[in-house]
C-alpha positions as CSV (number, residue, x, y, z in Angstrom):
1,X,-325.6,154.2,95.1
2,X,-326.1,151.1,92.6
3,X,-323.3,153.0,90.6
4,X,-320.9,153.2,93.3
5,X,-321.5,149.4,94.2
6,X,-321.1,148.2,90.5
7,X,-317.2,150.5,90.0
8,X,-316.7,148.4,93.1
9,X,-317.4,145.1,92.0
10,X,-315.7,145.8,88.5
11,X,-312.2,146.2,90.8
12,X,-313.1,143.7,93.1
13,X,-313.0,141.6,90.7
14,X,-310.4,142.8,88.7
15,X,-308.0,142.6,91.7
16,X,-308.8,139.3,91.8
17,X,-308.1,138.3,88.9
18,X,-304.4,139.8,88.8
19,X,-304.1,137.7,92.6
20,X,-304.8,134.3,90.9
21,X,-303.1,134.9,87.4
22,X,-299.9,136.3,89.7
23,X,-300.8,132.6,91.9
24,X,-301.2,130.6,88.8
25,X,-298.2,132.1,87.4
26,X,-296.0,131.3,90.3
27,X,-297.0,128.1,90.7
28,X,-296.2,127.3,86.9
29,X,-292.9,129.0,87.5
30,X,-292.1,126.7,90.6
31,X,-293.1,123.4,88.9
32,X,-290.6,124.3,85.9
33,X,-287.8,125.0,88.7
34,X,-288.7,122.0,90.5
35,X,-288.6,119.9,87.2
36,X,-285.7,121.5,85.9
37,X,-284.1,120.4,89.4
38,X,-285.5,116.6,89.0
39,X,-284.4,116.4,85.4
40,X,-280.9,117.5,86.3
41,X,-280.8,115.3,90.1
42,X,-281.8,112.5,87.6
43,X,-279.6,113.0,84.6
44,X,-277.7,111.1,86.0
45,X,-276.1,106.8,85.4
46,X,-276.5,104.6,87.2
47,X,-276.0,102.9,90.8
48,X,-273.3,100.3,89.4
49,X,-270.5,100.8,87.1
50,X,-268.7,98.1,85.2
51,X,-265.2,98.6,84.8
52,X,-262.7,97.3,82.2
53,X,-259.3,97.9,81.7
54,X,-257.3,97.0,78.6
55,X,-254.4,98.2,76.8
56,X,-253.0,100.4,73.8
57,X,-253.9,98.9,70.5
58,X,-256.1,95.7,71.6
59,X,-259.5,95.6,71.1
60,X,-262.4,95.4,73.9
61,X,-265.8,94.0,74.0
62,X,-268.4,95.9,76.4
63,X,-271.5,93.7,77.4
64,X,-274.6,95.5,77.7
65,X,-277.5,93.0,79.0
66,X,-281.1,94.2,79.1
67,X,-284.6,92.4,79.7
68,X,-286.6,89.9,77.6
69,X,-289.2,92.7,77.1
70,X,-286.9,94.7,75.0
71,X,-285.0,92.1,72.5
72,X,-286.9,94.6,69.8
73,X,-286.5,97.5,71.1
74,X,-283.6,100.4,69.8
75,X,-279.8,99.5,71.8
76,X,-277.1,102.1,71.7
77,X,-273.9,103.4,73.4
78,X,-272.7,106.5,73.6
79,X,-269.9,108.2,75.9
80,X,-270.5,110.4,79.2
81,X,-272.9,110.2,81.9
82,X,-275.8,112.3,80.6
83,X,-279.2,109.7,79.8
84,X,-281.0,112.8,78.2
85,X,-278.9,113.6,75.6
86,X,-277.4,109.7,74.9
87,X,-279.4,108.5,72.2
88,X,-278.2,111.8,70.2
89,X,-274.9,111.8,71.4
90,X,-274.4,107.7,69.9
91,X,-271.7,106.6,69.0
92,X,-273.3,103.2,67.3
93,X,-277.0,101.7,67.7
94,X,-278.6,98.4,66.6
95,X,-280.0,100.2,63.3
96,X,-276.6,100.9,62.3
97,X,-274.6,98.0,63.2
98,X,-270.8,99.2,62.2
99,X,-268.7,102.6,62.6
100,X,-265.7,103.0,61.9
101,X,-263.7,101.4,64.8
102,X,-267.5,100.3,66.4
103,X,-269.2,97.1,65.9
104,X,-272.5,96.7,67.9
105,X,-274.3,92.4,68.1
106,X,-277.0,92.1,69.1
107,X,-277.5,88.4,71.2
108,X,-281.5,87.8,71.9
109,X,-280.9,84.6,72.7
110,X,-278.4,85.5,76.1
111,X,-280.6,89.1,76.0
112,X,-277.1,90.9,75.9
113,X,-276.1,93.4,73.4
114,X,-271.9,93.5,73.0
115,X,-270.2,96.6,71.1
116,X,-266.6,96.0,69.9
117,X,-264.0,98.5,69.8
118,X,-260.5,98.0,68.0
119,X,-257.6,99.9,68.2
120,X,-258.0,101.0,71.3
121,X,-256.0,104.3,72.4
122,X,-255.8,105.9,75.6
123,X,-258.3,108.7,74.2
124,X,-260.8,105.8,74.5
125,X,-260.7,105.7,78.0
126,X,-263.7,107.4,79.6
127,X,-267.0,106.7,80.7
128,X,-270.0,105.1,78.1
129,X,-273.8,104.5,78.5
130,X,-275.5,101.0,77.0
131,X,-278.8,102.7,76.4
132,X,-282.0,100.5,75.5
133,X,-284.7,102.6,74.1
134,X,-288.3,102.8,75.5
135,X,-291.4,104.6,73.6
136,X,-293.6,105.3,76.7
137,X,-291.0,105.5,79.3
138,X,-287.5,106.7,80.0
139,X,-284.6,104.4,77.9
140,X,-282.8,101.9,80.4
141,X,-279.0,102.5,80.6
142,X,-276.2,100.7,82.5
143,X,-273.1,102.2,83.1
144,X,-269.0,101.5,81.9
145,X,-266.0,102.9,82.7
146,X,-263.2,102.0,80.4
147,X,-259.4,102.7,81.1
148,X,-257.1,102.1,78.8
149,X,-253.6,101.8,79.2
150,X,-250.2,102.5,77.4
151,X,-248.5,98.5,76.3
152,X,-245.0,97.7,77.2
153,X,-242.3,95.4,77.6
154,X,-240.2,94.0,80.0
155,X,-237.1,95.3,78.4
156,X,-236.1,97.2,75.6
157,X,-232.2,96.9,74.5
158,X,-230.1,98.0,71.6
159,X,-227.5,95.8,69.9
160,X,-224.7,96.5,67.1
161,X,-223.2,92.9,65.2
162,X,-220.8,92.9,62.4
163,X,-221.9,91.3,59.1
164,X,-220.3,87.8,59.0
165,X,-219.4,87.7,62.5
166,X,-221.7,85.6,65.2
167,X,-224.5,87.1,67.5
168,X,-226.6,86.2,70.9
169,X,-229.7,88.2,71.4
170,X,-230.8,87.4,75.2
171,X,-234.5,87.3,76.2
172,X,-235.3,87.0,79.9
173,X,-239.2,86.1,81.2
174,X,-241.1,85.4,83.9
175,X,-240.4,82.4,86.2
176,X,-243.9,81.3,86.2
177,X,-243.9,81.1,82.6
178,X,-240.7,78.7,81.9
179,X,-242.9,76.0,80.5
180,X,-244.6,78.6,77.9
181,X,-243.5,78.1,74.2
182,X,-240.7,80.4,73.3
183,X,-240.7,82.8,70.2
184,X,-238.5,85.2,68.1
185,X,-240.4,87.8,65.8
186,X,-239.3,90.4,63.6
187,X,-241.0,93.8,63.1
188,X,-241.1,97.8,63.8
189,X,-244.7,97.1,65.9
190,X,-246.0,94.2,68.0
191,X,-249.1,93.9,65.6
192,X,-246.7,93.6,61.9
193,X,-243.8,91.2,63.5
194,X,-243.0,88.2,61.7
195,X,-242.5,85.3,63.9
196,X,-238.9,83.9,63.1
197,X,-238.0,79.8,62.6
198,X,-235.1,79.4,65.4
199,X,-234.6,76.2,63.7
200,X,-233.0,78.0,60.7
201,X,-229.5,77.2,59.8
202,X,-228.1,80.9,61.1
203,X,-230.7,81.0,64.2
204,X,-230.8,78.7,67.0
205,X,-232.7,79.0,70.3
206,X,-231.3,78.1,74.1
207,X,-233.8,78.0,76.9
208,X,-232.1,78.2,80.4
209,X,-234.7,77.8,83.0
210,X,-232.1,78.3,85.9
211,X,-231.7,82.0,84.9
212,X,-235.4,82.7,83.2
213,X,-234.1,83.8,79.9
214,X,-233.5,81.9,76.7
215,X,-231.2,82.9,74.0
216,X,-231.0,83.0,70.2
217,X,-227.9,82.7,68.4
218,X,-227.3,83.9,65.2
219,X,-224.3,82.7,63.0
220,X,-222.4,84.9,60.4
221,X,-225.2,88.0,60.7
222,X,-226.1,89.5,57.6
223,X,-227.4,93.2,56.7
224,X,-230.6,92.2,56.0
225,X,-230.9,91.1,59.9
226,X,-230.8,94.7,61.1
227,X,-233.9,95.8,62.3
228,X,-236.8,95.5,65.4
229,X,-237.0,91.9,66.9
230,X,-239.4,90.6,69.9
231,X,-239.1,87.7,72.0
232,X,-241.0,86.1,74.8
233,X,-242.9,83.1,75.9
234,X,-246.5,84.5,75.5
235,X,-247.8,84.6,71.6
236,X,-251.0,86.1,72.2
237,X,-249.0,88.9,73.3
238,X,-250.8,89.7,76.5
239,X,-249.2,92.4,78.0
240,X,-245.4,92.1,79.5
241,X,-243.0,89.3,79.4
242,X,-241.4,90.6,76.1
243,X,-237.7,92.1,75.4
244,X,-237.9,94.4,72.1
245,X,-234.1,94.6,70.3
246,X,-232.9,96.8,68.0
247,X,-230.5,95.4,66.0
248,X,-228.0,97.3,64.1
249,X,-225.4,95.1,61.5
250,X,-222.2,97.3,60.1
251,X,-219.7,96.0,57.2
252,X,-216.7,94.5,58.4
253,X,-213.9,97.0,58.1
254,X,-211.1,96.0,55.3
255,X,-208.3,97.7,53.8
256,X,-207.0,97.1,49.9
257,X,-204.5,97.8,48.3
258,X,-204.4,98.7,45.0
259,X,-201.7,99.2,41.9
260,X,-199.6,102.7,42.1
261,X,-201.3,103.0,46.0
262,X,-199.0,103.6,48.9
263,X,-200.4,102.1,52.2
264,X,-199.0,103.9,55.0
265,X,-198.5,102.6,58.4
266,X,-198.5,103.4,61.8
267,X,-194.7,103.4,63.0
268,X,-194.5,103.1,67.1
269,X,-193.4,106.5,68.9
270,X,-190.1,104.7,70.1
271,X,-189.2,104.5,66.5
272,X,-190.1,107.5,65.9
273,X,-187.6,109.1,68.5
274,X,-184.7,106.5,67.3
275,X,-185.8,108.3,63.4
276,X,-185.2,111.6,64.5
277,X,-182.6,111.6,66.5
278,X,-179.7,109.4,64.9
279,X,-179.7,112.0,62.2
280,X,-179.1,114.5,64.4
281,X,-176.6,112.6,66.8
282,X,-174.4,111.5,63.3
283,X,-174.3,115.0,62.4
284,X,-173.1,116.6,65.8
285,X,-170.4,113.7,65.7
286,X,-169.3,114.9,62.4
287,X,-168.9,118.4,63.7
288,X,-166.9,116.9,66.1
289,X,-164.4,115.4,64.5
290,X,-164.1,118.2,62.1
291,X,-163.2,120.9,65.0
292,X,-160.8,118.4,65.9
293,X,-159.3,118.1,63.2
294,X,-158.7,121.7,61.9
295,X,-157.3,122.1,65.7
296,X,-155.1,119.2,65.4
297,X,-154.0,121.3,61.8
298,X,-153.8,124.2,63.4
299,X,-151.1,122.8,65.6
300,X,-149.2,121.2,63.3
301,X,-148.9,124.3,61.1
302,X,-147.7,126.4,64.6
303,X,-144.9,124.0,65.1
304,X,-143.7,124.4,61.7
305,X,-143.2,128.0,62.2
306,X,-141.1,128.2,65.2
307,X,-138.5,125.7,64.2
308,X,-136.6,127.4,61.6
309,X,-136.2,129.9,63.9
310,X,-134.3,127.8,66.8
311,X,-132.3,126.1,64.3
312,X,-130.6,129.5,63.2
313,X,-130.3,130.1,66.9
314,X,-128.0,127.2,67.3
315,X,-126.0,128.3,64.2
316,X,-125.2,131.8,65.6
317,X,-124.4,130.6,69.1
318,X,-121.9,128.3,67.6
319,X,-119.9,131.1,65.4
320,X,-120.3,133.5,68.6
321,X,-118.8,130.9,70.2
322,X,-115.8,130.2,67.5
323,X,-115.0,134.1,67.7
324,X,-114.3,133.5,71.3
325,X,-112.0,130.8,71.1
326,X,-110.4,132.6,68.4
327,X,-109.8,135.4,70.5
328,X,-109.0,133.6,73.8
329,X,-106.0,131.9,71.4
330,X,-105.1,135.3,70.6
């Protein structure tokens, strides 16, 4: 009896056991779930987004403020929307200050971190994290989204000039901006033009405000003006109100003669005909007037034939006619 009642105990117990690990084991096992589920509901920035657009080949400045408790702490940026894996992901922090096309500063003072980005291209545009790291607690982020557009100009227009002969190069803007400063530059890109003197002796500038357009003439063009040219009446090249020219210059076409050369010309097609057909009119009258001629021969020699002929006639009429009389007498 006491033997019976200890086997059963032994599985009591046992059976137990298995019930609270399998309990214990499903719980753990529904807190990971539920913390997986948090950690992925909360990997997630933030309740306000700052947006900035700007434009193909400028640079941008993002502001990042944070609070006075962290001027010390660790400030970064990096791109996406994910807060768990921005630190790793970053793209610059405060320890390392420059990269590449990424400056990060660091103003205490206005408790505002700024990162600088030149050269922007339209691959930059995307979403970015300011982080600001915390030891004991999750970092603080604020959010960006940056869009960055394609520049362009107003116009774009191509041009062909002869060396040594005059050119006007028109450059329309704005209304709004008539009483701007207006400029001519000279380069392939925006950001290597040269910025031309209009008061030169071959370049002058005309503003019309009637029409919203100024022009610049140039006198006796030379081959060294071909090339890219930009004008407009903003110089810190904001985008728009701009009219990019290509100019192309060509020799001036000239003929020379020289020694033992012959320079043929162009004769009109009415000379042409009168050319080739005299020739041939001259020669049908010479045909002419030689058929008439052997015909008029031709004649001439007939006639000649037949009048020895009538004359002998005559003479044997007239001694027919004696031998009549003669007889008659008789």
């Amino acid at each position: 009896m006491m033997e019976n009642s200890h086997k059963f105990s032994v599985n009591f117990l046992n059976e137990l056991n298995m019930k609270s690990l399998n309990f214990i084991y499903s719980g753990l096992m529904g807190v990971t779930c539920l913390l997986m589920l948090l950690s992925l509901l909360t990997d997630r920035c933030c309740d306000t987004v700052t947006k900035i657009l700007n434009y193909q080949g400028y640079s941008v400045s993002i502001s990042c403020p944070y609070e006075s408790q962290y001027q010390n702490s660790l400030k970064y940026i990096c791109r996406g929307k994910q807060p768990s894996i921005c630190l790793q992901q970053a793209l610059i922090t405060s320890d390392n200050k420059e990269n590449g096309r990424f400056r990060l500063d660091d103003d205490k003072m206005l408790k505002k971190f700024t990162v600088n980005i030149t050269s922007l291209s339209q691959e930059d545009s995307g979403s970015y994290l300011c982080g600001v790291q915390r030891n004991f607690d999750l970092d603080v982020f604020s959010a960006v989204e940056l869009k960055v557009e394609e520049w362009y100009c107003v116009k774009s227009t191509k041009i062909n000039g002869t060396a040594g002969h005059p050119l006007t190069l028109q450059c329309p803007y704005p209304p709004q901006y008539r009483h701007n400063s207006k400029f001519l530059c000279k380069g392939d890109h925006r950001n290597n033009c040269t910025k031309m003197a209009v008061s030169q002796r071959r370049f002058t500038l005309q503003d019309n405000a009637t029409s919203s357009s100024f022009m610049i003439k140039i006198t006796a063009l030379e081959v060294g003006d071909a090339g890219t040219y930009w004008c407009g009446t903003d110089s810190q090249w904001r985008v728009g109100n701009y009219t990019k020219i290509e100019l192309s210059v060509f020799l001036q076409h000239t003929s020379t003669v020289t020694p033992g050369t012959t320079v043929g010309t162009r004769i009109p097609d009415a000379a042409l005909y009168v050319v080739y057909t005299a020739p041939v009119a001259l020669l049908l009258m010479c045909v002419l007037v030689i058929v008439y001629k052997y015909r008029c021969l031709k004649a001439d020699e007939t006639m000649s034939k037949h009048t020895p002929k009538a004359k002998s006639s005559k003479e044997e009429m007239g001694a027919t006619g004696s031998r009549v009389s003669l007889r008659e007498r008789v």
